[in-house]
C-alpha positions in Angstrom: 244.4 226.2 2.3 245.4 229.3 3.4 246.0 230.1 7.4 246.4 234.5 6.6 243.0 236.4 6.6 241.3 237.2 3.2 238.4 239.4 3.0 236.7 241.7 0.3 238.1 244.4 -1.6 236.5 246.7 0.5 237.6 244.8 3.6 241.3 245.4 1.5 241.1 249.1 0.6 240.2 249.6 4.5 242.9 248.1 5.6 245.6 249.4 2.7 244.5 253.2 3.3 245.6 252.9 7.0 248.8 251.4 6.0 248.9 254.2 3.3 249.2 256.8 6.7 252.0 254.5 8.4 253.9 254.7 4.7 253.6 257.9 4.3 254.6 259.0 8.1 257.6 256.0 7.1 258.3 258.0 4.3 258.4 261.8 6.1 260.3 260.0 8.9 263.1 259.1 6.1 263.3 262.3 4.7 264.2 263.7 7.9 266.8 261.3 8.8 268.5 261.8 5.2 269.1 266.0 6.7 269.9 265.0 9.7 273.1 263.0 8.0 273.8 265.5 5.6 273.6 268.0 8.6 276.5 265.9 10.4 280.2 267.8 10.9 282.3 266.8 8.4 285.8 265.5 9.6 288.6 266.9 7.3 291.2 263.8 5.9 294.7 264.3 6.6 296.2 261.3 6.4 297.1 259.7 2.6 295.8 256.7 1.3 296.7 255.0 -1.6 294.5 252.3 -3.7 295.4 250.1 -6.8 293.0 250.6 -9.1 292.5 249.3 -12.8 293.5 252.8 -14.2 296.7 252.7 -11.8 297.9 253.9 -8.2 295.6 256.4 -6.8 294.5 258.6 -4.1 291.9 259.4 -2.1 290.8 262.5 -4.0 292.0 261.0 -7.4 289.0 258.0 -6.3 286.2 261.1 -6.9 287.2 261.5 -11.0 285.9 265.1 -10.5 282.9 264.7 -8.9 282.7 266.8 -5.7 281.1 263.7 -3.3 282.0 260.0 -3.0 280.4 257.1 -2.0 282.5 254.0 -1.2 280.9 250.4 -0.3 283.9 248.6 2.0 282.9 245.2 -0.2 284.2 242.5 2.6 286.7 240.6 0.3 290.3 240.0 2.5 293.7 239.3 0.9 292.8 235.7 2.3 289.3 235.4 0.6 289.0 233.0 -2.8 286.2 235.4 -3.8 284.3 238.0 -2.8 280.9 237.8 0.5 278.5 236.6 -1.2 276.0 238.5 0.4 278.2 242.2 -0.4 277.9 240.2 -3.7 274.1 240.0 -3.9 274.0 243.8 -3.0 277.0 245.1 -5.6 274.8 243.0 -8.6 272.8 246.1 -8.1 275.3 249.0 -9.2 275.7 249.0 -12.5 272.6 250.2 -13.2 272.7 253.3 -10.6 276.0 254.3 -10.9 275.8 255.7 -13.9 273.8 258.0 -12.7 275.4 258.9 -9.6 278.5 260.0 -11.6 276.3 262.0 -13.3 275.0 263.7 -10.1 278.3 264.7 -8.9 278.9 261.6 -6.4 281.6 259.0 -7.6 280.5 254.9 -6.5 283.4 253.0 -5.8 283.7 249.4 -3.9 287.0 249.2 -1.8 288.3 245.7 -0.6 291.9 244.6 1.0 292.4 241.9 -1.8 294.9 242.6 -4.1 293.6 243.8 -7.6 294.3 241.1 -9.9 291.8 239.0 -7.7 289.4 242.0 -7.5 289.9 242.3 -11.3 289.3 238.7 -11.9 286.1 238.3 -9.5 284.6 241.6 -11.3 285.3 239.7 -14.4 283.5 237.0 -13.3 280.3 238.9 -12.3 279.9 240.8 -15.1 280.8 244.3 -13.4 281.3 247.6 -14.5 281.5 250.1 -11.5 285.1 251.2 -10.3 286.4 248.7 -7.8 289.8 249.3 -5.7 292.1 247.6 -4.1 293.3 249.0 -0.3 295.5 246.5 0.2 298.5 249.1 0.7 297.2 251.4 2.9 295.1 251.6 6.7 292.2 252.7 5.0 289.6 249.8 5.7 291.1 249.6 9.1 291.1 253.6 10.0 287.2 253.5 9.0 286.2 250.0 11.3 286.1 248.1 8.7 288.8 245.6 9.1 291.3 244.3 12.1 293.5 242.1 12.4 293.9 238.8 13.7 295.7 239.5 16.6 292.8 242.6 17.2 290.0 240.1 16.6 291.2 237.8 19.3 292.2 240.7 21.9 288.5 242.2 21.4 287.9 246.1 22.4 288.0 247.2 18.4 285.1 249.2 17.2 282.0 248.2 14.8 279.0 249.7 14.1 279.7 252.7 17.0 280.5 249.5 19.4 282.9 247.7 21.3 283.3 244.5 20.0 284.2 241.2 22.1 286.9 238.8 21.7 286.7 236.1 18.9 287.6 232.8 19.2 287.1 230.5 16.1 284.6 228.4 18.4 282.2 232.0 18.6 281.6 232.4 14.8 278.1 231.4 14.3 277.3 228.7 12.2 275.0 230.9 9.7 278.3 233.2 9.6 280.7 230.1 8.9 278.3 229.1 5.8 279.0 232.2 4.3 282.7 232.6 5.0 283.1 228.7 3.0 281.0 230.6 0.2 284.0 233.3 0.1 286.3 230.1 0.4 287.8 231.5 3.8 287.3 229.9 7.5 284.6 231.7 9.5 287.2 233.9 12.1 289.3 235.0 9.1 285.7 236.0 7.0 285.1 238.0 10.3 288.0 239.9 10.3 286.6 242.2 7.1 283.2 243.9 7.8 280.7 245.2 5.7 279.8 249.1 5.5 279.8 252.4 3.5 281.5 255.9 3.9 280.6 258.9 2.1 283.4 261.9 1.5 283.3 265.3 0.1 286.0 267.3 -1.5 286.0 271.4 -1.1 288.5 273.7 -1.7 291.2 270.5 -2.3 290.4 269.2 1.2 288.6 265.8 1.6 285.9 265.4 4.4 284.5 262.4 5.8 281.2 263.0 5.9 278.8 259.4 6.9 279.5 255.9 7.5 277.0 252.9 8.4 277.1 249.4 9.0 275.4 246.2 9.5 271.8 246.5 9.3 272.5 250.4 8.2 273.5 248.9 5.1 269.5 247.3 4.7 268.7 249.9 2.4 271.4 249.5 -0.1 270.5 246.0 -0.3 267.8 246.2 -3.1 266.7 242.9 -3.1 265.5 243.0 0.2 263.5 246.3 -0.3 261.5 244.2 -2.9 260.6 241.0 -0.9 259.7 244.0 2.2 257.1 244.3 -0.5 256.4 241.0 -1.6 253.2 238.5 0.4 255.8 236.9 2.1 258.3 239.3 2.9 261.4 238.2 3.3 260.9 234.5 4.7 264.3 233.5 5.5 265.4 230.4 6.6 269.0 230.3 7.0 271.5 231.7 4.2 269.2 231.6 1.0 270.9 233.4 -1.2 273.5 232.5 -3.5 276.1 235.0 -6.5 273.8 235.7 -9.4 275.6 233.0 -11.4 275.4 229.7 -8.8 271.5 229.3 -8.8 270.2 226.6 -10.1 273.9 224.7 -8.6 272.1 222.6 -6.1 
């Protein structure tokens, strides 16, 4: 039997109409936070970075394929991974069908990882990808925008994460729900730790590149479609632990 409160449809249509106010206030609330990133400074690029990608070495304005923005996801998959996060996984599964049309709204979709490319390549394979995927193994760039450190780094403490100092990391302070995903990328949980999720957003004018946004951890809730469904769904998103899996191991235990 049910424990949640039922009532009639009246009783519902109350109650839905002044949610439909919080929604829409949600909503207005939204649209002012998406000006108030696109009002940020933009920070001009100097430095080079170079990338391996499936069409050959590139740049950092070579990555934008004549588009005048680009968005990049920093998919956490380390030189030391066997395949990529699983849970970067669950949210890539959803850019195929988007970036399409992204490239043709002037913004170029890339994911950018520290693995070399054959294992990107083969793991993209493996999925069932399309969008552009490179490698940064060559260059600072997932460590110049706080999205990776290094061993030494992670045990020292005092690098930056989402706009924070983080602590020192032994391998006894990676939490267990943390160590269950890093055995689903095939890596120990302190070596999973030292790649970090996010996303950047650039702009090229005039031949210079900008840096324009970045965001992290639970910044990156909205990117993750998945979730924005079961926000909707009666349960929301009644977690218990690490529940999801790679679109292909359901149904594996």
């Amino acid at each position: 039997m049910t424990m949640h409160i039922t009532g009639t449809r009246e009783d519902w249509l109350k109650a839905r109409l002044d949610l439909l106010e919080a929604e829409k206030e949600f909503t207005r609330r939204g649209d002012e936070l998406a000006q108030r990133r696109q009002a940020l400074p933009w920070v001009r690029v100097d430095k080079a970075y170079r990338f391996d990608t499936e069409d050959g070495p590139a740049t950092l304005p070579d990555l934008f394929k004549g588009r005048s923005q680009l968005l990049v996801y920093h998919f956490m998959f380390g030189p030391d991974f066997q395949a990529g996060c699983p849970s970067c996984s669950m949210i890539a599964d959803g850019f195929n069908g988007f970036q399409v049309h992204l490239a043709n709204h002037d913004v170029m979709l890339w994911a950018v990882s520290r693995a070399p490319l054959a294992k990107l390549k083969a793991y993209k394979a493996r999925m069932g990808w399309t969008f552009p995927w490179a490698s940064s193994a060559s260059s600072d760039f997932n460590f110049d925008y706080e999205v990776a450190i290094t061993e030494a780094q992670q045990r020292q403490g005092g690098t930056e994460y989402n706009y924070r100092t983080s602590p020192p990391l032994g391998a006894s302070d990676v939490p267990a729900m943390v160590a269950e995903i890093a055995a689903g990328a095939g890596t120990d949980g302190a070596t999973f730790m030292r790649d970090r999720p996010g996303m950047s957003a650039f702009i090229l004018e005039d031949g210079v590149v900008y840096h324009t946004y970045s965001s992290y951890a639970r910044g990156l809730d909205g990117l993750w479609g998945a979730y924005q469904w079961l926000d909707r769904a009666p349960k929301g998103r009644n977690e218990q632990g690490v529940w999801w899996r790679r679109h292909d191991e359901y149904g594996m235990r």
